[in-house]
N, C-alpha and C positions, 0 to 999 in steps of 0.2 A: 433537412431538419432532424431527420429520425439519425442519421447517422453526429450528426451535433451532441443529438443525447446520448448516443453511445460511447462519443469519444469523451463525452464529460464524464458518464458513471465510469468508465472506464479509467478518466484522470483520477476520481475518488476513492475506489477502490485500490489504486495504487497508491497514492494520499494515505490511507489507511492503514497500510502496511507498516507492521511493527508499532499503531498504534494500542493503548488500552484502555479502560474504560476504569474507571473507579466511584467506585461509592463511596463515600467519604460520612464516615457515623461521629464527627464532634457534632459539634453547634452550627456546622455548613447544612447540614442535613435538615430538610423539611418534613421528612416521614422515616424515624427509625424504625418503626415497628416493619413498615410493608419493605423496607429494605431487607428485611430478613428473607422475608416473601420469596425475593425475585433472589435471593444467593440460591434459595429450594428450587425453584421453578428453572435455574441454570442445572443443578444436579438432576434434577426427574427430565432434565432433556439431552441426559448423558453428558454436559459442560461438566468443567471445572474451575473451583473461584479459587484464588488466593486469601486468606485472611491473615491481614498485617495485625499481628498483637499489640497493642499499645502505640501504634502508629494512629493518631490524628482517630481516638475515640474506638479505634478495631475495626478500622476501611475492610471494604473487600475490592478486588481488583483482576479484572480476566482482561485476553485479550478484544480490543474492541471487534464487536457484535452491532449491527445495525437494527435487528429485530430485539438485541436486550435494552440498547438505549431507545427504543420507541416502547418497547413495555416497560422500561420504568417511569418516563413520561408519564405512560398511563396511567399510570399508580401513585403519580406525584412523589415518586423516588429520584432523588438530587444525585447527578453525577458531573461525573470532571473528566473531560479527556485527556488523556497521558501520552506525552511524546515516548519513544525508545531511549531518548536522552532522560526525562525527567524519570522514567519508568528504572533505569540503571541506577538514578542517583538515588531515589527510594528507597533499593535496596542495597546499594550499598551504606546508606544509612543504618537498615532495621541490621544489618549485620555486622557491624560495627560491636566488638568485648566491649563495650565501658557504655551502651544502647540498650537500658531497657522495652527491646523490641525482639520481636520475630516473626515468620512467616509459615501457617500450615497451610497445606490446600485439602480444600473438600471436595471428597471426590466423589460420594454417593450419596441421593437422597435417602434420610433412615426414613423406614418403617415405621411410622407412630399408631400409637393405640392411646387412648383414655380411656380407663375404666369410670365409668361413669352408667348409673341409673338410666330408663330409657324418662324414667319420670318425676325426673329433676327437673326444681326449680329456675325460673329464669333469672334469678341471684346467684344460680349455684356452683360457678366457675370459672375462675379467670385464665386458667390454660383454653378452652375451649373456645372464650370472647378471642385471647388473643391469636390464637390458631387462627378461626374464621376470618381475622379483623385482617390479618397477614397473607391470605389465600395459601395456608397450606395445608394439605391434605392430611387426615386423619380417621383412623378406625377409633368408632368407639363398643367398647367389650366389658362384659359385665360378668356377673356370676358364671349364666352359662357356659361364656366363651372361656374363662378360664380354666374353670374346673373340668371342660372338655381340650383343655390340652394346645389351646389356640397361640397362647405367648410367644413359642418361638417365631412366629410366625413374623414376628417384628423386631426392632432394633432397640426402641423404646418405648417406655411407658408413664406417662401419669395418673398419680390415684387423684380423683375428684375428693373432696374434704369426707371421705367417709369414716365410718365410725366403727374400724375395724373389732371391737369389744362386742358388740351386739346393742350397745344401748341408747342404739339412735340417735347417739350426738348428746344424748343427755340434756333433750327437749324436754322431757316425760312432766317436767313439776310446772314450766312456763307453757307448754303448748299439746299436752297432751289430747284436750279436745277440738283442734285445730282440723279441719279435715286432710291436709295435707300430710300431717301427722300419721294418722288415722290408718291413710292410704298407705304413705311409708311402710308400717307395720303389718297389714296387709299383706303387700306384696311381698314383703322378705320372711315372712315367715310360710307365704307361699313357695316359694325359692327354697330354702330351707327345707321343707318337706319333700316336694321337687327329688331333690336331691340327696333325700334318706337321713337327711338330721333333725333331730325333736328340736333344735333352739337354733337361734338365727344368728350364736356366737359363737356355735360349729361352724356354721356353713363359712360364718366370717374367718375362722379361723385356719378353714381346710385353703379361701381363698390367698389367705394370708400366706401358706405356707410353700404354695403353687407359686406368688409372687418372687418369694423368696427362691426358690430353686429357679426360678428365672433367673436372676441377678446373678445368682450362684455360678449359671451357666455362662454370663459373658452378655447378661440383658442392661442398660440403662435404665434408671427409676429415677422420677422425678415426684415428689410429692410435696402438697403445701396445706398450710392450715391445720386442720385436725388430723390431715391425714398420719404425719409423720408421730405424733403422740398418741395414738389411738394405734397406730401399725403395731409398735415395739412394743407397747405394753397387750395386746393379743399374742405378740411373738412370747414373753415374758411368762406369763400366764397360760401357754398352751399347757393342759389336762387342768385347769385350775377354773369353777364357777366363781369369777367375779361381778355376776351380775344379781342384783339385785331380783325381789318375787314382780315388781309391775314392770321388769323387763322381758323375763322368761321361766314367770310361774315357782318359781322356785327359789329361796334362799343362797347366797353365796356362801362358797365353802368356807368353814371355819378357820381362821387364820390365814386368810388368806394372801395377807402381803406376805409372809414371811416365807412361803412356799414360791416366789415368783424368782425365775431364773434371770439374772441379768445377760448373762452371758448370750442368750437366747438374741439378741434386739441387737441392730444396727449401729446406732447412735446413743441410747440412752443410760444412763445404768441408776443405782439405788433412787431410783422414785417411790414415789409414796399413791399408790392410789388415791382415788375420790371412794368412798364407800357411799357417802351420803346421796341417795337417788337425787335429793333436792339442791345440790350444789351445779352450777353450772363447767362441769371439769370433769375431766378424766380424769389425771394425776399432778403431780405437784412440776412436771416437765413445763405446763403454761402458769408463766408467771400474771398471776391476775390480774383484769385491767387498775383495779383498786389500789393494789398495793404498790405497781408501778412507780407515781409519783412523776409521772410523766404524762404531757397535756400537747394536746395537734400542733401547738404551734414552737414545740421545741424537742418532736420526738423525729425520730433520726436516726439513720444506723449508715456505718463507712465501712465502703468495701477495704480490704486488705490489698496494699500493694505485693505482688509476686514476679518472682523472675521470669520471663517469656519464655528465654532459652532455656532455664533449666526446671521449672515448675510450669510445662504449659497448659496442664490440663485445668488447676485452679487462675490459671490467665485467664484462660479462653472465658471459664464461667464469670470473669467479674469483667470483661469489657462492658462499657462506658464511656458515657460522654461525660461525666461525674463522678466522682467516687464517692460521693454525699447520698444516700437515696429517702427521699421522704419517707418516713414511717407508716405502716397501717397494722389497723388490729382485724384479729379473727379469734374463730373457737381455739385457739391457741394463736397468740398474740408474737409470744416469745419465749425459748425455750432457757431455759433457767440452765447458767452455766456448768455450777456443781453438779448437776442430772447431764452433761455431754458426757461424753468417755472422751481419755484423755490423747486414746489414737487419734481422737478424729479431727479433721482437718477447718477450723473456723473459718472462713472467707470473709465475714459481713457482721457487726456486734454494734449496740447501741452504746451511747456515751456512760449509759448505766453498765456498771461493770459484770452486773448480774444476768446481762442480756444480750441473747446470743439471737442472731436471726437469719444465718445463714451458714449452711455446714455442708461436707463432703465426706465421702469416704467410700472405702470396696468391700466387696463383701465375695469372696469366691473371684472369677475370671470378670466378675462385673462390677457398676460400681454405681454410684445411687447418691442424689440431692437432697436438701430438706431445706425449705425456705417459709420461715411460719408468716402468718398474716394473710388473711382473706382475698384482699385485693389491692393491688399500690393505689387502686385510682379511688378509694371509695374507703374514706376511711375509717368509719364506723363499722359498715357493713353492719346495717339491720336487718333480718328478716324481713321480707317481701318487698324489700328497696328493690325499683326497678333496674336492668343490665347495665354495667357500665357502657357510655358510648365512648367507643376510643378514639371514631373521626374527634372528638374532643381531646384528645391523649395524643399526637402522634409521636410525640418525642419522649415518653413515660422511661424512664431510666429504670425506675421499679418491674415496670411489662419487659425490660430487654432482659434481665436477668431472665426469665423464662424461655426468652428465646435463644439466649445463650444455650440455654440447656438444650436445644431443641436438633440445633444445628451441630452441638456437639459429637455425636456418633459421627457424625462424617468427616471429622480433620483427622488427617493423616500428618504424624510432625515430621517437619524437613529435618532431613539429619538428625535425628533423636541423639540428646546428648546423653539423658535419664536410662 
């Protein structure tokens, strides 16, 4: 009997040979989100995946593994086994001149960090839900960790929706005796002191600047929400007090828009500040939800179609199973076209031609995301709304954009034509 089974695992493992395994990310797929999961979970076990670009949604594909198809099982990730014949004709498909497709493989799991609060709310982010939701590993680092010089320590980073300005998201008129509020303020202008600055739009600003020579150096940034309008206009405004006296004590300095360097900021240029503490804004980069003229059941914004072969890098960031992505709003909703600079690269814009909601670009040896809107799955996002659940989510087109970003340090492109 024992030798029966021998000669059977033996018949299958040679069965196997020259098979592959693929994940397949259109509408075949039951779980895109944990699919990303298990591409990380092949890199952190020294594997390498294939990612066909614009092949059937952005498949990933290695050779068949008997431990990765029983861990995707277990994760209720959808796979297809691939003969060495259909495995050929694949790619002689995706390489195919007149085939918008291609093939990079990832070959390293990146290093992630979230800069994120340790006492952030359980609304307070949807890189973090999706990380968790996807089992893949992450540092989170905050003030100390940066300004003590920890970044390179990693390949990538997201800013949690913070309020790189000093003024706490610009609660102060709706929630300032909130105790969560309270706490906020608390802590950061302990931090703050902590670390030798009298205002809490130093200390923002010293981290601001740290971030930034990260990028500089060859670091990925990914930011959503307030973060990306709240970043460039503290880039903007470095030496310059734009915070108001019930932010930090003190009056803003006079004239103060007209003293702010555009040049300074990644993405943005001639904004216009908020001065008013009682307005719910930073600058004129978030188009308000008000003036929009746009309502849930016909807000929307479509990825841009790109060359695989010869633009892979804004490929990579829009695969999908859609190129349609349902809308959602946050502390910055959508960033107002005229305020992008004209380098920079749109991936994703709403029917409104005024509305821009997903943008690229490099800054130094590195190069950096910006996707406004709070959460794809939740699309109000109120204050003290409970966490998105994604077991309710598994196919979120909105949530893959982030993971797009995620996995991105690790493609390597075949034959770089660029």
């Amino acid at each position: 009997m024992r030798k029966i089974l021998i000669i059977l695992f033996m018949g299958l493992s040679i069965q196997m040979m020259g098979f592959h395994l693929m994940i397949p990310m259109d509408d075949a797929q039951k779980n895109h989100l944990k699919a990303y999961g298990i591409a990380y979970w092949i890199l952190e076990r020294g594997g390498e995946t294939e990612w066909l670009l614009n092949y059937r949604g952005g498949s990933f594909i290695f050779p068949f593994n008997k431990e990765i198809q029983d861990e995707c099982a277990i994760r209720g990730v959808s796979t297809e086994l691939i003969s060495s014949a259909q495995y050929a004709s694949i790619m002689g498909e995706i390489n195919r001149d007149d085939v918008n497709m291609d093939m990079v493989k990832l070959q390293k799991a990146p290093k992630i960090a979230v800069y994120s609060p340790t006492n952030k709310q359980p609304w307070d982010d949807a890189v973090t839900l999706v990380l968790t939701y996807a089992e893949i590993p992450y540092d989170l680092v905050y003030d100390d960790e940066v300004l003590q010089g920890w970044l390179p320590r990693y390949d990538w980073i997201h800013l949690h929706h913070e309020d790189f300005t000093g003024q706490y998201g610009k609660f102060w008129a709706r929630y300032k005796d909130a105790p969560w509020y309270r706490e906020e303020v608390r802590v950061s202008e302990e931090m703050a002191k902590k670390h030798g600055y009298t205002k809490v739009s130093q200390l923002k600003l010293a981290v601001a600047l740290k971030i930034r020579d990260f990028v500089a150096g060859g670091g990925y940034l990914f930011a959503m929400c307030s973060a990306p309008d709240s970043y460039d206009v503290a880039l903007a405004a470095e030496g310059i007090d734009i915070c108001e006296s019930m932010f930090d004590g003190d009056p803003m300095t006079a004239n103060a828009q007209s003293k702010l360097d555009y040049s300074k900021c990644f993405a943005f240029t001639d904004f216009q500040i908020s001065t008013n503490p009682y307005e719910y804004e930073i600058s004129t980069i978030d188009i308000e939800p008000a003036t929009r003229g746009t309502q849930r059941d016909n807000d929307y914004f479509s990825l841009f179609d790109f060359s695989a072969k010869w633009d892979p890098i804004p490929s990579i960031l829009c695969q999908n199973h859609t190129k349609i992505i349902e809308g959602f709003m946050g502390q910055t909703t959508a960033f107002r076209r005229e305020n992008v600079k004209k380098e920079i690269l749109i991936m994703g814009e709403n029917t409104n031609p005024k509305e821009v909601r997903y943008i690229h670009g490099e800054f130094g040896k590195g190069m950096w995301t910006f996707l406004s809107g709070h959460d794809p799955e939740d699309y109000e996002h109120m204050v003290g709304d409970p966490p998105t659940e994604l077991n309710l989510h598994p196919n979120s087109a909105g949530y893959r954009l982030i993971l797009n970003n995620i996995l991105f340090p690790a493609a390597k492109k075949k034959n770089p034509k660029t």
